[in-house]
C-alpha positions in Angstrom: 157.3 130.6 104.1 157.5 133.9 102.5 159.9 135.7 105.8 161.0 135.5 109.3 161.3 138.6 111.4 163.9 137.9 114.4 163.8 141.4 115.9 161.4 140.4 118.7 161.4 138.0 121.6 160.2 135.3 120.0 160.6 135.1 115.4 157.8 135.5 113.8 157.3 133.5 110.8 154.9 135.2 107.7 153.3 133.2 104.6 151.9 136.6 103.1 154.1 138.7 100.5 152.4 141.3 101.1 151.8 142.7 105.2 150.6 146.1 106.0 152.9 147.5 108.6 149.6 147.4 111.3 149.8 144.2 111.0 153.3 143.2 111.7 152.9 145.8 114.7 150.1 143.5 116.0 152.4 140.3 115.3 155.4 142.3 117.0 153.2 142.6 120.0 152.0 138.5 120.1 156.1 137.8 119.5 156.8 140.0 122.9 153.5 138.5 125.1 155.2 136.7 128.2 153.5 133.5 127.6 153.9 133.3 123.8 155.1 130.0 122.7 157.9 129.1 120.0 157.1 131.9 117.5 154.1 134.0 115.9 152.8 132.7 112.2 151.0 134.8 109.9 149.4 133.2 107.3 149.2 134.1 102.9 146.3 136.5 103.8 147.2 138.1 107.0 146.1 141.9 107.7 145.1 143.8 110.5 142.3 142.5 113.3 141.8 144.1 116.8 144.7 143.4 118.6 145.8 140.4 116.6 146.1 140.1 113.1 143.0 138.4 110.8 145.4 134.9 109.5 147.4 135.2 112.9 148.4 131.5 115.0 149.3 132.2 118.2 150.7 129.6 120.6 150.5 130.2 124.6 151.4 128.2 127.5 148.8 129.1 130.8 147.1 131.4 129.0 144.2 132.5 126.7 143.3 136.0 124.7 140.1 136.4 123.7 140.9 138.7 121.2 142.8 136.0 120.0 139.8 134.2 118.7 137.6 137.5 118.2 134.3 138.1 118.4 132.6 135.5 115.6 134.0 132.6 117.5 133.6 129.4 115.3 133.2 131.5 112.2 134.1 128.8 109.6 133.1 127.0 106.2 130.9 124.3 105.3 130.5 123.1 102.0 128.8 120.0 99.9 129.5 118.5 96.8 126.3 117.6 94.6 125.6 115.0 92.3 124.4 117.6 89.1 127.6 118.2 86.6 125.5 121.8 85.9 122.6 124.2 86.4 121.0 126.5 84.0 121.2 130.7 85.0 117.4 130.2 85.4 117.9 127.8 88.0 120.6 129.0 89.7 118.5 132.6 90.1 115.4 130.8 91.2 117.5 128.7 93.6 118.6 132.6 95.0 115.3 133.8 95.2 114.2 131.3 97.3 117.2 131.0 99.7 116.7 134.4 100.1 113.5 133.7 100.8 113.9 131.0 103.5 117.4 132.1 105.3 117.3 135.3 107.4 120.5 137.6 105.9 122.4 140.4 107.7 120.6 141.1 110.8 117.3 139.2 110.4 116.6 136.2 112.6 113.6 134.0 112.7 110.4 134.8 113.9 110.3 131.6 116.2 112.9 129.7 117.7 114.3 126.5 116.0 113.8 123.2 117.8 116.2 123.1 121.0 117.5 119.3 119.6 119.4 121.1 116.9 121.0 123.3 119.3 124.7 121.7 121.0 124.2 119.2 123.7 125.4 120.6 127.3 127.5 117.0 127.1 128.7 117.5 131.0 128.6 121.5 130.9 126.3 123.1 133.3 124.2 125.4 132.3 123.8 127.6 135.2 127.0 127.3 136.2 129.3 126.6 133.5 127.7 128.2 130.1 126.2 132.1 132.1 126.3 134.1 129.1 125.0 131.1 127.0 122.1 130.9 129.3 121.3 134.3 128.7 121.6 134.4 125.0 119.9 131.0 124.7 116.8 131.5 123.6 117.8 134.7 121.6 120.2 131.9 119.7 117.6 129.7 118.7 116.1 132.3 117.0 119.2 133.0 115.4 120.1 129.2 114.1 120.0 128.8 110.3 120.4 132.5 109.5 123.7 134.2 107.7 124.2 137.2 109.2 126.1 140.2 107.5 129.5 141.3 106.1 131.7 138.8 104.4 129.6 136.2 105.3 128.2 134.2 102.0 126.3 131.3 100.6 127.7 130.5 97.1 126.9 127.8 94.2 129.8 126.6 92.6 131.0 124.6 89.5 133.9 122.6 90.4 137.2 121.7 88.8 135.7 117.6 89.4 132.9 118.5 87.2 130.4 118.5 89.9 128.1 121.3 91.5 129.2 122.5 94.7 127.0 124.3 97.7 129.2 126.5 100.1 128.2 128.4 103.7 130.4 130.8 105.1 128.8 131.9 108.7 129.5 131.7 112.7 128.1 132.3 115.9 126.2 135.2 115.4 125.4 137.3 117.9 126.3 134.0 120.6 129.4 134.4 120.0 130.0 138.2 119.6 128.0 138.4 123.2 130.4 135.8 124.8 133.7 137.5 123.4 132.6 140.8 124.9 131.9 139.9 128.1 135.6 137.6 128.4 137.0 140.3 127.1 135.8 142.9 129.5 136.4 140.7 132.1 140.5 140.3 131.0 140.7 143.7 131.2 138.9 144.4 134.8 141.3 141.4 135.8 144.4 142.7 134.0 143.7 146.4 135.5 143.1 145.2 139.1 146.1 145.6 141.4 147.5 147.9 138.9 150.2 145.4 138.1 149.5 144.8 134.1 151.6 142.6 132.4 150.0 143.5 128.9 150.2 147.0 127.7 146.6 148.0 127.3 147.4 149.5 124.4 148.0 146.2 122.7 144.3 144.6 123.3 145.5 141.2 124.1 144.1 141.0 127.5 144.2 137.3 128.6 142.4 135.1 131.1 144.8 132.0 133.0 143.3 128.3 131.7 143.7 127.3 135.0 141.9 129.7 136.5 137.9 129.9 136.7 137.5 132.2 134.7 139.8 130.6 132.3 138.1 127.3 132.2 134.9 128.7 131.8 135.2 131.4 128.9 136.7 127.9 127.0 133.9 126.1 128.2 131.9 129.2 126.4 133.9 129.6 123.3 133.5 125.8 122.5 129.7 125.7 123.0 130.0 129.0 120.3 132.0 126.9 118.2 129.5 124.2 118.2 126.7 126.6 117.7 128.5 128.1 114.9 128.9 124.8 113.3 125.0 123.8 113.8 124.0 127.3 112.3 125.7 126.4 109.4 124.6 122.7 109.3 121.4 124.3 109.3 121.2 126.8 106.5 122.9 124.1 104.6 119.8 121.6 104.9 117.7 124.2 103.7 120.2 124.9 100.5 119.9 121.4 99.8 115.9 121.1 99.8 116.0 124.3 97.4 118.4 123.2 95.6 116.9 119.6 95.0 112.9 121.0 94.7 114.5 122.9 91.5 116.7 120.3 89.8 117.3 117.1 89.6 120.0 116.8 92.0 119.4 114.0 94.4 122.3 113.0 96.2 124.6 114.7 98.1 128.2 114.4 99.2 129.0 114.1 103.6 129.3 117.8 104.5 133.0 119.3 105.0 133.0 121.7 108.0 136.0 123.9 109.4 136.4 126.7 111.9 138.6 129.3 111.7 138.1 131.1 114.7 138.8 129.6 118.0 141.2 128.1 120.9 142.1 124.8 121.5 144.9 122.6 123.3 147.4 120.9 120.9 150.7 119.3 121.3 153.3 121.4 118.7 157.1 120.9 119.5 156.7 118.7 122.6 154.4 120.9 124.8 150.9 121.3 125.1 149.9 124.7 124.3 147.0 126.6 123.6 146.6 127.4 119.9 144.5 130.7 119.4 143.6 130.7 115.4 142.2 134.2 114.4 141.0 133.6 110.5 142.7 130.4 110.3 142.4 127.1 109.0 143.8 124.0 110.7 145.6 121.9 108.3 147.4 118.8 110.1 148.9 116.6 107.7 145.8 114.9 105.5 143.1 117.0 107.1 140.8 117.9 104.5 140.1 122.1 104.7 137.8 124.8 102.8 139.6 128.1 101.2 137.4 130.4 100.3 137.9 133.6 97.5 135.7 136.3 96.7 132.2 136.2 95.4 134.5 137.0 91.9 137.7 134.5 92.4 138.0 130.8 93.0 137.6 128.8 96.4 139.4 125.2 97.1 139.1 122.5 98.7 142.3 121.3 99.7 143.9 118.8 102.1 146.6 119.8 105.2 150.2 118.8 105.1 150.7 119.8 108.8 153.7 122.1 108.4 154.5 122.2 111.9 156.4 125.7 111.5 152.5 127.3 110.4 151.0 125.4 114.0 150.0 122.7 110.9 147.4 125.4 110.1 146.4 127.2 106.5 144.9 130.4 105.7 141.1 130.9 106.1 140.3 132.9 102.3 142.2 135.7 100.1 142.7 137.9 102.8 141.1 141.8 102.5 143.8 144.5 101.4 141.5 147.3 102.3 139.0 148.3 104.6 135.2 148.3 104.6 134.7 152.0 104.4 137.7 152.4 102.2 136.4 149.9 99.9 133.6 151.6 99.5 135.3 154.5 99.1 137.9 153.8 96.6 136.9 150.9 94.5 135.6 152.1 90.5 132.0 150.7 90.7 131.9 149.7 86.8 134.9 148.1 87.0 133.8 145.8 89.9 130.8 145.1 88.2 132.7 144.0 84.4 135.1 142.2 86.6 132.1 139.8 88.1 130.3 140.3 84.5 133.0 138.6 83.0 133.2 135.4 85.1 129.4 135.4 84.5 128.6 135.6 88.1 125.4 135.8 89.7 126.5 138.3 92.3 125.2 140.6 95.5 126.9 144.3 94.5 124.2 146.3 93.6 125.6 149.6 94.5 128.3 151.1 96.2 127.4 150.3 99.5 128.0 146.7 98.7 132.1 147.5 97.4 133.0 146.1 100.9 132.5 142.8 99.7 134.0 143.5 95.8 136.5 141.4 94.7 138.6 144.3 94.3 139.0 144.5 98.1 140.4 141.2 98.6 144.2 140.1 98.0 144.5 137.6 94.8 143.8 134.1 95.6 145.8 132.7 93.6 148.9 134.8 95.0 147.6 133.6 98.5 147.3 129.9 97.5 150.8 130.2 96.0 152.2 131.5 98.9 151.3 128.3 100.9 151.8 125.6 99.1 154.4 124.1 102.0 151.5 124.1 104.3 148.5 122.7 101.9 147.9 120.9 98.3 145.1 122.1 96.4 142.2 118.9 95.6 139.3 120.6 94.0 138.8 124.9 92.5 136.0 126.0 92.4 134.4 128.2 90.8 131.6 131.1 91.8 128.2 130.6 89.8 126.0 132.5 91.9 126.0 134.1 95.7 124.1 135.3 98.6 125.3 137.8 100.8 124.1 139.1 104.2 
């Protein structure tokens, strides 16, 4: 732990060395929420979100924010390990050609829906009653299972520090997700604005629904079918990496796939009480939990293994953490020198222009900063390092 602020109701506790000062305004707010729990961690790449920081852990008691989890609920990782020790350039760019070929990127979805077995099971959740917006996007979903989607999302090849060949997904829920964090969200606000007795500060966008209430219950019921979904997209995509990948080398046997959310809500016991954990580009790292860490398409991800901190909600960070904007990226950032920068680790990259600096590694914190900064919280099992990537 890199700091602890104890100007606010309850401390907030940072991992990151370096915190814009949005971002500790949005922790300052989470530290002062009347059913915050304990304390507020940021994680090694915190920065600003909407209303809660991106590598915030919040802990509530009664309560959920859906702008705690945001609006790519189950947004996560998923990554493989094969059994090839190497792949030529000319493999790894036909392997890209054709994944770009097969797996619908930024805001293309298949023509036909996928088969309704690879969607989550209902498992005791009505669908009428329980899972409305769910209903509504169903079909819409299907279309969208096994497809990328757009901004930081990724699917990278990777050499690895074991000597073997690694496939990695980063995706979520798509437009599921983003539809049923809207409509929660809009619905904590008409709640928290009727009577005219607001607890929250508008200003503040942490709007919350009560767990015990129905509304409550059911935009959890929601959020965990979006996690699910998330977690099947990604399942998805990687079956098809794997058939590519195995039609053009000799690869033949794959490792069991590692998967991890990092944004959701879910009810834990930390410090005696059962609470309810909002992780917002977060990693949940209990002690000898197995986690991804991804970097930028022109820095190192890891695959590394929990050692439940409980001061961190036994949670990591979720990547390297932006240190500048989208729009600021792309304004800023020397073109040439993001290029040589990826040139130089011999990347097969996805910056063809300046539209694409968003997604530079120059608009990402350093990795290996970030990974320092948390080395009470994980230990590092295999780096890995960026051969070629797909973006959305």
């Amino acid at each position: 732990m890199k700091k602890a602020v104890t100007s606010e109701k309850l401390p907030i506790l940072t991992w990151a060395d370096e915190l814009d000062d949005d971002a500790m305004a949005q922790a300052k707010n989470l530290a002062n929420l009347p059913f915050a729990f304990h304390h507020i961690a940021l994680m090694a790449d915190a920065h600003v979100g909407y209303g809660m920081p991106i590598g915030g852990v919040l802990a509530t008691q009664g309560a959920v924010i859906p702008n705690g989890v945001g609006v790519d609920i189950g947004c996560g990782m998923h990554a493989v390990r094969t059994d090839l020790h190497e792949l030529s350039r000319e493999q790894l760019k036909n392997i890209l050609g054709t994944i770009r070929q097969r797996i619908p990127l930024g805001f293309k979805h298949h023509r036909r829906p996928k088969a309704q077995d690879l969607m989550p099971e209902f498992a005791g959740r009505s669908f009428e009653e329980d899972l409305p917006v769910v209903r509504a996007e169903f079909d819409s979903a299907r279309r969208q299972l096994g497809t990328l989607g757009g901004g930081n999302h990724f699917i990278e090849i990777q050499q690895g520090s074991d000597g073997y060949i690694w496939l990695m997904v980063h995706s979520g829920s798509r437009n599921l997700g983003y539809q049923v964090a809207g409509e929660y969200n809009k619905l904590a606000i008409r709640m928290a604005d009727k009577g005219g007795n607001r607890i929250v500060p508008a200003k503040w966008q942490l709007d919350f629904l009560l767990i015990d209430s129905a509304e409550g219950r059911r935009y959890l019921r929601e959020m965990t079918y979006c996690v699910e979904f998330a977690q099947a997209n990604r399942r998805e995509m990687m079956r098809v990496i794997q058939e590519v990948v195995a039609n053009e080398s000799a690869c033949s046997e794959f490792s069991q796939a590692l998967d991890v959310a990092h944004n959701y809500a879910a009810m834990e016991q930390h410090f005696g009480r059962t609470v309810c954990v909002h992780r917002k580009g977060a990693i949940r790292a209990g002690d000898g939990e197995q986690c991804i860490i991804p970097g930028s398409q022109g820095s190192s991800s890891y695959i590394v293994r929990g050692l439940g901190n409980p001061d961190a909600f036994s949670s990591c960070s979720h990547g390297a953490g932006r240190v500048m904007g989208r729009k600021e990226a792309q304004r800023s950032l020397d073109l040439a020198e993001e290029l040589r920068k990826l040139e130089q680790r011999n990347v097969l990259h996805s910056i063809r222009g300046r539209k694409d600096l968003d997604e530079a590694p120059g608009a990402y914190k350093d990795i290996s900063r970030v990974m320092a900064n948390q080395r009470d919280l994980i230990e590092i099992e295999v780096e890995l390092q960026p051969l070629a990537v797909v973006k959305g």
